[in-house]
C-alpha positions in Angstrom: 0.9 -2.0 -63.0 2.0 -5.9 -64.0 -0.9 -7.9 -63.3 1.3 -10.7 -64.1 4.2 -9.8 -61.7 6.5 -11.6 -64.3 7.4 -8.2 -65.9 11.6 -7.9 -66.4 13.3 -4.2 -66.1 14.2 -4.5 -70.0 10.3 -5.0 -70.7 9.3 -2.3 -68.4 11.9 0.3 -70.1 10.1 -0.1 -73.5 6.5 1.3 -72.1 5.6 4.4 -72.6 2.6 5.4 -71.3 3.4 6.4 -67.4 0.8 8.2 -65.5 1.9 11.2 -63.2 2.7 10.2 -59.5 1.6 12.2 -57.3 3.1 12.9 -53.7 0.7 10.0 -52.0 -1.1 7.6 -53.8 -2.5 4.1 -53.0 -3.2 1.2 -55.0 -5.4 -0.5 -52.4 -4.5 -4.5 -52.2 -4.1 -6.8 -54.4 -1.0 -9.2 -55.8 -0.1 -7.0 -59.0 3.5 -5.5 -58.9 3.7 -1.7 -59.5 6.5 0.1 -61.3 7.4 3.3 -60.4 10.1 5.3 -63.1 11.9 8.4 -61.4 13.6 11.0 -63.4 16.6 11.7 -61.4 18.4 15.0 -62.1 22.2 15.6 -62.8 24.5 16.5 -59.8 26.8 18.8 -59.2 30.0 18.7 -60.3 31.7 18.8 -56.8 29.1 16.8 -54.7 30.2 14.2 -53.0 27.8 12.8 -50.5 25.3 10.2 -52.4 21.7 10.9 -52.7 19.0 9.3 -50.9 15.6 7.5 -52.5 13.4 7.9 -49.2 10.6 5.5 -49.8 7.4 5.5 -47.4 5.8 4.0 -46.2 7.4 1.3 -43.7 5.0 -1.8 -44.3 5.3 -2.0 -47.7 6.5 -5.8 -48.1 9.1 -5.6 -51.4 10.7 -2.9 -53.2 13.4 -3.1 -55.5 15.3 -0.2 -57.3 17.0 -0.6 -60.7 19.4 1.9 -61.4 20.5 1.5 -64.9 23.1 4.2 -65.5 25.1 2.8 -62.6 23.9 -1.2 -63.3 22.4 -0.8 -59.7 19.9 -3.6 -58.3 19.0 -2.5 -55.0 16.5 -4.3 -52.3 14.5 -3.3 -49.4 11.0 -3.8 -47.6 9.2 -5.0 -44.3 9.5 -8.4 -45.7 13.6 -8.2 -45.6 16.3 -7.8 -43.1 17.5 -4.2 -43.5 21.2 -3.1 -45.3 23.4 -2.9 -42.6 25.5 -0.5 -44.8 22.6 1.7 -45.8 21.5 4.6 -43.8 19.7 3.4 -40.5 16.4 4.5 -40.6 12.7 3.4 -40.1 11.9 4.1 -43.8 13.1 2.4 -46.6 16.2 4.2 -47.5 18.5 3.3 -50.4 21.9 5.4 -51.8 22.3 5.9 -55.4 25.6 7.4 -56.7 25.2 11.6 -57.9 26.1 11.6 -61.9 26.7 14.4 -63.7 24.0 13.5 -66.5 20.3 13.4 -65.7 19.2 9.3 -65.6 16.1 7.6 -65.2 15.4 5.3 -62.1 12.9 2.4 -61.1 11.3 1.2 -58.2 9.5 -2.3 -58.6 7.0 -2.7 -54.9 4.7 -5.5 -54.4 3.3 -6.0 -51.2 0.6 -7.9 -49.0 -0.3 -5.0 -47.6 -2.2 -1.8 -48.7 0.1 -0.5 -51.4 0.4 2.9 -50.8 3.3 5.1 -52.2 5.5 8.4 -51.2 8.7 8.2 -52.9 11.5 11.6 -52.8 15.3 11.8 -53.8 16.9 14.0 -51.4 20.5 15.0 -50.6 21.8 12.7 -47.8 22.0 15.3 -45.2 18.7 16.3 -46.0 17.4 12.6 -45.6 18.8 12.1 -42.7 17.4 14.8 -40.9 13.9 14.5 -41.9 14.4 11.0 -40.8 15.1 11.7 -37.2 12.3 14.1 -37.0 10.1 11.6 -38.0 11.5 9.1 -35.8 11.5 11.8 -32.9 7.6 12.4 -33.7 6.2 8.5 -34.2 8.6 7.8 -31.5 6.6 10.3 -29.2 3.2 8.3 -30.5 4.8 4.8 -30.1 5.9 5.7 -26.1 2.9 7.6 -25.4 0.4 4.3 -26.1 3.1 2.5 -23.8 2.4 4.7 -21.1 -1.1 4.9 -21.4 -0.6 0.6 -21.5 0.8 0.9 -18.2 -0.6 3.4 -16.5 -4.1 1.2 -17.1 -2.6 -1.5 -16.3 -1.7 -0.4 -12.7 -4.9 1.3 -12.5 -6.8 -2.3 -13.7 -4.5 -3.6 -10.6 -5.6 -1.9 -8.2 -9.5 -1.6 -8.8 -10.1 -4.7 -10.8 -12.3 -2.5 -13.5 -13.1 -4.3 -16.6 -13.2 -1.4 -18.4 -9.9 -0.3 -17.2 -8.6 -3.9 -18.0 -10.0 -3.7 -21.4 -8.2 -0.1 -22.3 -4.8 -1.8 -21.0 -4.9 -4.6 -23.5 -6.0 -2.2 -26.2 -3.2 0.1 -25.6 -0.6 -2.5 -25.6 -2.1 -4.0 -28.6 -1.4 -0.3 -30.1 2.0 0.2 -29.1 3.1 -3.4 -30.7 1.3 -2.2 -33.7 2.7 1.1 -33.9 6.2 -0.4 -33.3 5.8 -2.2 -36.1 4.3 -0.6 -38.5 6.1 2.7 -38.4 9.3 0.6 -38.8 11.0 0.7 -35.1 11.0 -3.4 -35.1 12.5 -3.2 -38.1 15.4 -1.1 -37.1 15.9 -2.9 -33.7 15.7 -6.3 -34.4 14.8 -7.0 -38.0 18.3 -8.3 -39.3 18.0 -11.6 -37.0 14.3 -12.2 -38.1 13.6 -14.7 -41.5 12.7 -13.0 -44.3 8.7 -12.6 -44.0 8.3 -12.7 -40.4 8.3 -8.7 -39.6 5.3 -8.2 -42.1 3.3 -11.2 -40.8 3.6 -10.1 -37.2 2.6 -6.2 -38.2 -0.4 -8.0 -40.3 -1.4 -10.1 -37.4 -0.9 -6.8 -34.9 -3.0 -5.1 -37.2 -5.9 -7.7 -36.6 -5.5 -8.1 -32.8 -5.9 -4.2 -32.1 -8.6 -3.9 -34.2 -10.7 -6.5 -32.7 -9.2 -5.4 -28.8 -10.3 -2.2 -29.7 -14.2 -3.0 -30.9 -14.1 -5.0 -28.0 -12.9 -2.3 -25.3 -15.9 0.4 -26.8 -18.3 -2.4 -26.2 -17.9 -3.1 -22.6 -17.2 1.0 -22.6 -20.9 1.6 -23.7 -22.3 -0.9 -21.5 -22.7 1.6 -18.7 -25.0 3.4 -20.9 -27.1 0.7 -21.5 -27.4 0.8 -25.3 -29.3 -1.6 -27.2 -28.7 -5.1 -26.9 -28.3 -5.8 -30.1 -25.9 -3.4 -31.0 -23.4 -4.4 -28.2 -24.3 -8.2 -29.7 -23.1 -6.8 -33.0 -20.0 -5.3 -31.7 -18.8 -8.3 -29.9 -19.8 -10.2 -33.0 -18.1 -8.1 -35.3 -15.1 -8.0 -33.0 -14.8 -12.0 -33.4 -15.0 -12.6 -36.7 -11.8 -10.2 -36.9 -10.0 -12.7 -34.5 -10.9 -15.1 -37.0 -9.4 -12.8 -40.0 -5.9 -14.6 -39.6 -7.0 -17.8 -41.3 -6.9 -16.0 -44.2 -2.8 -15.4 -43.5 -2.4 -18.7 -42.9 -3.6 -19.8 -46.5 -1.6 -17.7 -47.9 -4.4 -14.6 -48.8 -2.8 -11.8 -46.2 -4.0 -9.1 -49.0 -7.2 -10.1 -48.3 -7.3 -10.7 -44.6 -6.2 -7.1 -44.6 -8.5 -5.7 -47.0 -11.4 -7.2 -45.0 -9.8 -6.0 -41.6 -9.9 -2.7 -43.2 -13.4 -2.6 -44.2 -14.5 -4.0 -41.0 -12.9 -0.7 -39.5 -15.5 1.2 -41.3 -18.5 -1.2 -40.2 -17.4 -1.3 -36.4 -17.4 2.8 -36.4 -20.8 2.3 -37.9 -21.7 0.0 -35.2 -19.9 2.2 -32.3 -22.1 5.0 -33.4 -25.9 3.1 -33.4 -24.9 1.6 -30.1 -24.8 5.3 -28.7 -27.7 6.5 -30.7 -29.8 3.3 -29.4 -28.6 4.6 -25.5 -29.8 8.1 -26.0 -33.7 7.8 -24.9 -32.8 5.7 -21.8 -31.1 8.6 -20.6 -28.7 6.9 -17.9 -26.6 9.4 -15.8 -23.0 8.7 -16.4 -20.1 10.6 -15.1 -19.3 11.5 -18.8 -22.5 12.8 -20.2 -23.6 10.9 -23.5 -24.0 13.5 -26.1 -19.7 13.9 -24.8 -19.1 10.2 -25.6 -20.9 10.3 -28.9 -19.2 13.1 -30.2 -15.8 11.5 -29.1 -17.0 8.5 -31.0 -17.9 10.4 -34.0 -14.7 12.2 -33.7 -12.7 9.0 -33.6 -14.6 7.4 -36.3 -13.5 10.0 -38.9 -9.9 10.1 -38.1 -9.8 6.3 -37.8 -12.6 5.6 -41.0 -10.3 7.7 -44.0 -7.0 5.9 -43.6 -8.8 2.9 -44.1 -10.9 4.2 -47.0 -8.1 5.7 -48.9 -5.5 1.9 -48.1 -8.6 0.5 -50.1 -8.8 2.8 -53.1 -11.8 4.3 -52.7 -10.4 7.3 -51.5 -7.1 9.7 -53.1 -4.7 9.6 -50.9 -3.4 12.7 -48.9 -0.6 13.5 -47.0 -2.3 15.0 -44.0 -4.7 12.0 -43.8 -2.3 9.0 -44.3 -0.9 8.6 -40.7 -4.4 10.1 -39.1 -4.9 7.0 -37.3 -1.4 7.4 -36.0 -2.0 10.9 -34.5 -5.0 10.0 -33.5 -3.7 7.3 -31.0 -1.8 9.4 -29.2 -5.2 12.0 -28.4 -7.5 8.6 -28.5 -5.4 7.5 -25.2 -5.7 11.1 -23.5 -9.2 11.2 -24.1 -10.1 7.9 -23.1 -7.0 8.7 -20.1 -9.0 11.7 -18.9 -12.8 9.8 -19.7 -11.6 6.8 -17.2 -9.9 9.0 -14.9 -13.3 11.1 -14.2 -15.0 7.4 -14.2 -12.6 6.0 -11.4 -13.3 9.4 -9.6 -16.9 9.4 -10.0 -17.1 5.8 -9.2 -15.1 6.1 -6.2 -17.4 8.9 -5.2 -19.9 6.8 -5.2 -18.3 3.9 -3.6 -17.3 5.7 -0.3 -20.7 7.8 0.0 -22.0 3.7 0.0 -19.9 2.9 2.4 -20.5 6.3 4.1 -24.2 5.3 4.4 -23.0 1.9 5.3 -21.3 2.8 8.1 -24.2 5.5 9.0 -26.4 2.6 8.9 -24.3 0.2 10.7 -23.8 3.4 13.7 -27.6 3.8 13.2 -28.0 0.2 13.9 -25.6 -0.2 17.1 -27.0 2.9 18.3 -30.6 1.6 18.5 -29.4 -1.7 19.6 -27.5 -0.1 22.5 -30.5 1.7 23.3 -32.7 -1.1 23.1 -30.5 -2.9 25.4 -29.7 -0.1 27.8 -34.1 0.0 28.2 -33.8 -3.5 29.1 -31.5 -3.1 31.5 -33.3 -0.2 32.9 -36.7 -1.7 33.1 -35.3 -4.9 34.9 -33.4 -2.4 37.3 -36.6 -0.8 37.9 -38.9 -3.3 38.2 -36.4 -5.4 40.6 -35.8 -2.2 42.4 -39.3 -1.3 43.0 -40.2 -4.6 44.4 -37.4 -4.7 47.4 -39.3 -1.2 49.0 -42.8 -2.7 48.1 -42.0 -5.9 49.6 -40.9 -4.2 52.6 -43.7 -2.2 53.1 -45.9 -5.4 52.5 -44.2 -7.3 54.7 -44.8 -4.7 57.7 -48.5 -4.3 56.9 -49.5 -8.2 57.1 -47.1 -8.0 60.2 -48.8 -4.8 62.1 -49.3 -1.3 61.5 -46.8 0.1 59.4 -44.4 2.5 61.0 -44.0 5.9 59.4 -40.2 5.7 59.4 -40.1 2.4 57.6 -42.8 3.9 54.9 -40.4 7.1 54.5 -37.5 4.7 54.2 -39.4 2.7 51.7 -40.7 5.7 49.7 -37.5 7.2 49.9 -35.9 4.2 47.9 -38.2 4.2 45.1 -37.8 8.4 44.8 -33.8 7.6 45.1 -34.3 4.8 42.0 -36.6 7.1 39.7 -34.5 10.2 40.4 -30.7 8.6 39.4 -33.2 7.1 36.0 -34.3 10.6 35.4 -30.7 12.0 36.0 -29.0 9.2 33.7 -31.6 10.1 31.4 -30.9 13.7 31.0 -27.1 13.2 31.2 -27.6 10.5 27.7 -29.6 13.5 26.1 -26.8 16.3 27.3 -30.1 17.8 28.9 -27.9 18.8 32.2 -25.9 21.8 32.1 -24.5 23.1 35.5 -25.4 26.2 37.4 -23.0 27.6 38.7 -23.4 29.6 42.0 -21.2 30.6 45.3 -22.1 27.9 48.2 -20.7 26.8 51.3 -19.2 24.0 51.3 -19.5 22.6 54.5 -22.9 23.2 55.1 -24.1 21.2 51.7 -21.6 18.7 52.7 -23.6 18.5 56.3 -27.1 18.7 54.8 -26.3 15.5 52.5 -25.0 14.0 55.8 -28.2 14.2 57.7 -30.4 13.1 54.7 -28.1 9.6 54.0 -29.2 6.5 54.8 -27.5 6.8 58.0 -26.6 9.6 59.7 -25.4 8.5 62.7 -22.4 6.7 61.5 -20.6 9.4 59.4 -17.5 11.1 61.3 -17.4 14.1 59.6 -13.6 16.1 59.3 -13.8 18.9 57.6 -10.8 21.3 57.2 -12.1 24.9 57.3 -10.8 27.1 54.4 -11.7 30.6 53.8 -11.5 29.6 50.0 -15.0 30.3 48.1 -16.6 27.7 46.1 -18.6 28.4 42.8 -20.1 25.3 41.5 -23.3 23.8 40.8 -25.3 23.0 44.4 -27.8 20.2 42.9 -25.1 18.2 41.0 -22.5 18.3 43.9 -25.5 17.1 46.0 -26.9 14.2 44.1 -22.8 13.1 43.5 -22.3 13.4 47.5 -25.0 11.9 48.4 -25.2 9.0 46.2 -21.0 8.4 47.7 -22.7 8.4 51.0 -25.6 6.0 50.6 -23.0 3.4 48.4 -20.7 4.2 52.1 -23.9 3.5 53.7 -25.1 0.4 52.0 -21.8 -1.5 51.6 -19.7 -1.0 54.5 -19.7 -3.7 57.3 -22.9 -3.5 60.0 -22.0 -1.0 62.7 -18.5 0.3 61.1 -18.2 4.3 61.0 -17.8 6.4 57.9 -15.7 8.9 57.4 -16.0 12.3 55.2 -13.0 14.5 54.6 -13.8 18.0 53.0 -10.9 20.4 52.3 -9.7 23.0 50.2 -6.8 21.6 47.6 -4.7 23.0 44.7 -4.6 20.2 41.6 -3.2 21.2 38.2 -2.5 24.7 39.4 -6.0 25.4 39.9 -7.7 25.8 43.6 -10.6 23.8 44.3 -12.3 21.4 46.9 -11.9 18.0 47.6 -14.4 15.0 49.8 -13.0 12.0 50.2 -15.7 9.2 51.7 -14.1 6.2 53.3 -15.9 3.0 54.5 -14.6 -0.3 55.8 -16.2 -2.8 53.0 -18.6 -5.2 54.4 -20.1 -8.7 52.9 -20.2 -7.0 49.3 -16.4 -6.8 49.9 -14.0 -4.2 47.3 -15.3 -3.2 43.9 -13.5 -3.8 40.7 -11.8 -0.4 40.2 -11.5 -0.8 36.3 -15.7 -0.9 36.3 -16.5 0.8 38.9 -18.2 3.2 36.9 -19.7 1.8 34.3 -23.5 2.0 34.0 -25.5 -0.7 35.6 -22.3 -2.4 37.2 -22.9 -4.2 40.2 -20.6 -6.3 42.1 -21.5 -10.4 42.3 -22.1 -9.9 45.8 -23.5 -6.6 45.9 -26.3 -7.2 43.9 -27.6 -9.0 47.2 -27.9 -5.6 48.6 -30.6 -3.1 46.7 -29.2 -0.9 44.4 -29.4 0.2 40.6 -25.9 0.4 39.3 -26.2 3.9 38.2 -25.1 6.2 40.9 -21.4 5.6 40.6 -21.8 6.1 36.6 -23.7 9.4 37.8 -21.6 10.4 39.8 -19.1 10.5 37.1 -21.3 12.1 34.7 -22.0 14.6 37.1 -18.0 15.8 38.2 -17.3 15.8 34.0 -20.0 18.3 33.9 -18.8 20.8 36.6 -15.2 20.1 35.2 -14.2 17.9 38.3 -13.4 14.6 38.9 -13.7 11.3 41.1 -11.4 8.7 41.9 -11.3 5.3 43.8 -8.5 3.8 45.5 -8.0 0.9 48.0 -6.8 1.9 51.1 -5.5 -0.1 54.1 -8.5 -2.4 53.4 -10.8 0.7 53.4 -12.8 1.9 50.2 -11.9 5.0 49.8 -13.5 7.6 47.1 -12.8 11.0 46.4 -14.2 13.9 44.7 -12.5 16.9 43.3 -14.2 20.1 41.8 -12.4 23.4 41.1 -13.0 26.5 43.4 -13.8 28.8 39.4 -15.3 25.7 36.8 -14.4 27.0 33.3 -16.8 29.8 32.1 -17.2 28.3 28.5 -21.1 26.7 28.4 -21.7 27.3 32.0 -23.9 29.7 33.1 -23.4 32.3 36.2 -25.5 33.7 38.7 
């Protein structure tokens, strides 16, 4: 080691006590230049092909080899453009002639950053292919934090997650870094960059993921509610690192790194009391805790030795060098997969809200619409009930009260509370139809004689010898409500006609009325709400009525499988009325 850095290759040649280099081994940081000697073997006599001095690994800044026995000065490093001549590769790779006679090499590195060593002499096939299996591996690291990069990004795109957000800029942080640092930069671009620039950006990489990262696990852990002032240390921790690259700037980049590193061990420290301060609040998650922490402890291992060892306070292991580096390709599919079953869970959650919120919302209409509906019922009823009251009134101050005019009255207000009953019944599906055989022209006559009045229906049946099964009491209260809107509406002293016959609709057989009036001072309805509940024409409502027993009337067909139609015919209102000779069995009951 020259402390001085000052040290010539004549100087270096006359010391004699070398330690033994093993196959990894790290110097931590600091400005001293380290000599390495190599004892290069004799080659055969008939090879050919150069060898190779494969130094790792790519971030080290300078390194110089003096080759003495074939008055060889040889440069490479992160800090300078690569030998276009030399083999192509993202470590440092530099050809020395094959001799005959075993020679003694050296390697002179200095370096800004951690100054660790592996150092072989291979054949140049053999180089060359451990190279591209290399490249083919940290390649597979360097793409796979790209995809994860935009995969988040997408996903941060559509939802708008901060957490998601954070992991994007975390694992684009990583894939700059890792294309840097393993040496792709270098390879692709690094003969057009200054000398210098490669290593500072790498440096600078090396800062901005770190704090990204600390920065990511804090809003991460903020779901599980962790104490406040370990998520205040995290963030704290996370920017004094973004203020790490002063230290470049003045020119101490060994010591902006040798703090970055340290602070990698302190913010796994930190990572790891912010989950052990969230354990006794015991917040439901879609990844449990004790699964995150021992993630996190996980992650802090792999990510705490590299660190350790790039300091010197740890030897320096092949298996552990690049740990980080393998680690950032399971670190995206964990975190991949933890987010993935967060963005499910949380979407859960989100449509069961709105599921409730639209349940609500249903509930809410619903009640309103009944509210309304009661209203409207009440102010029916209570308008309706006065018109037969006030009739019967009027003919007691006037004499004694005739029984018909009583019935007629008493009638009304039954007619009123029965059509509320049946609207009722047919809101709470309480109506199911019976069916039975009948005739049909004798219901159709006894519905007739009870209407409002009887003595102006023509009635023209067409007699059929074609049963009808249906239900009696629904095809009555839909008939005779037809009749008494005939009754009601038509002009004073017009007649009414009633068709009943036998007809085939749909290829089924059934029965068909069709009740015609000539409209009076009420004049046509408007087809389009005819049947809607509680509609009453502007000039109808002079006339009593409740608006319900055209609605009923509809209600009523649906439920015995029929139907009813209006239709304006040669200045006549004409409804008809269809119900099939066999209703469908299914939810009907037979006697």
């Amino acid at each position: 080691m020259d402390t001085s850095g000052l040290a010539t290759l004549q100087e270096v040649q006359q010391i004699q006590n070398w330690q033994p280099l093993p196959n990894w081994k790290s110097w931590g940081f600091g400005a001293e230049t380290i000599w390495v000697r190599l004892q290069v073997k004799a080659g055969e006599p008939d090879e050919r092909t150069p060898w190779v001095v494969r130094i790792r690994p790519s971030f080290l800044d300078y390194v110089t080899l003096y080759d003495p026995a074939s008055d060889l000065v040889m440069r490479t490093g992160d800090a300078l453009p690569p030998d276009r001549d030399g083999l192509s590769s993202i470590n440092f790779t530099l050809q020395i002639p094959v001799v005959s006679h075993e020679r003694t090499v050296y390697l002179q590195m200095r370096s800004t950053s951690a100054r660790a060593l592996n150092v072989e002499v291979l054949p140049y096939g053999q180089a060359q292919r451990l190279n591209r299996i290399q490249e083919w591996q940290l390649g597979f690291v360097t793409a796979s934090s790209g995809i994860f990069a935009v995969w988040a990004s997408i996903q941060w795109w559509i939802s708008r997650e901060k957490v998601i957000g954070a992991f994007a800029i975390k694992q684009f942080f990583a894939m700059g870094w890792t294309f840097f640092i393993l040496g792709f930069a270098r390879v692709a671009f690094g003969s057009s960059w200054p000398e210098g620039l490669l290593s500072s950006v790498t440096s600078l990489l090396f800062i901005g993921l770190l704090a990204v990262t600390l920065w990511f696990f804090s809003v991460l852990f903020e779901a599980y509610q962790p104490a406040r002032w370990a998520l205040r240390a995290m963030r704290c921790l996370s920017t004094l690192i973004c203020a790490l690259p002063l230290l470049h700037w003045v020119g101490q980049t060994h010591w902006m790194l040798m703090l970055a590193n340290a602070s990698v061990l302190l913010a796994v420290a930190l990572m790891l009391t912010a989950l052990v301060t969230a354990i006794p609040r015991k917040v439901k998650q879609p990844i449990p805790l004790a699964v995150l922490l021992v993630y996190v402890v996980v992650y802090g291992l792999l990510n705490s030795t590299p660190p350790a060892i790039y300091l010197g306070w740890v030897e320096a292991h092949p298996a552990v060098m690049f740990s980080n580096l393998a680690h950032a390709v399971m670190d995206g599919v964990v975190i991949f997969v933890i987010l993935q079953i967060r963005v499910a869970s949380q979407r859960r959650s989100q449509m069961q809200i709105e599921l409730d919120l639209r349940r609500t919302q249903q509930e809410a209409e619903a009640e309103k619409r009944f509210r309304e509906d009661q209203s409207q019922l009440f102010a029916m009823l209570a308008h309706e009930m006065k018109t037969p009251l006030a009739t019967m009134r009027m003919w007691m101050e006037a004499g004694p009260l005739k029984p018909e005019m009583m019935e007629r009255a008493i009638f009304d207000m039954n007619q009123v509370i029965e059509r509320c009953v049946h609207t009722g019944q047919l809101a709470d599906r309480g109506l199911q139809p019976l069916v039975q055989a009948l005739d049909p022209e004798t219901i159709t006559r006894t519905c007739i004689e009870v209407c409002r009045s009887p003595e102006r229906v023509d009635f023209i049946p067409r007699p059929s010898d074609t049963p009808l099964h249906t239900d009696a009491q629904m095809l009555s209260i839909a008939l005779g409500n037809l009749m008494d809107n005939a009754c009601k509406y038509s002009a004073a002293g017009s007649r009414i006609q009633v068709k009943m016959g036998s007809d085939r609709r749909a290829d089924q057989p059934g029965w068909y009325w069709q009740i015609i009036n000539t409209p009076g001072n009420a004049g046509l309805p408007e087809a389009d709400k005819l049947f809607e509940k509680y509609y009453r024409g502007a000039q109808a409502r002079r006339v009593s009525g409740s608006g319900l027993g055209l609605f009923l009337v509809k209600g009523l067909l649906e439920l015995m499988r029929g139907s009813v139609d209006y239709r304006e015919e040669a200045g006549c209102a004409v409804f008809e009325l269809w119900v099939p000779e066999h209703p469908d069995r299914v939810g009907i009951g037979w006697v």
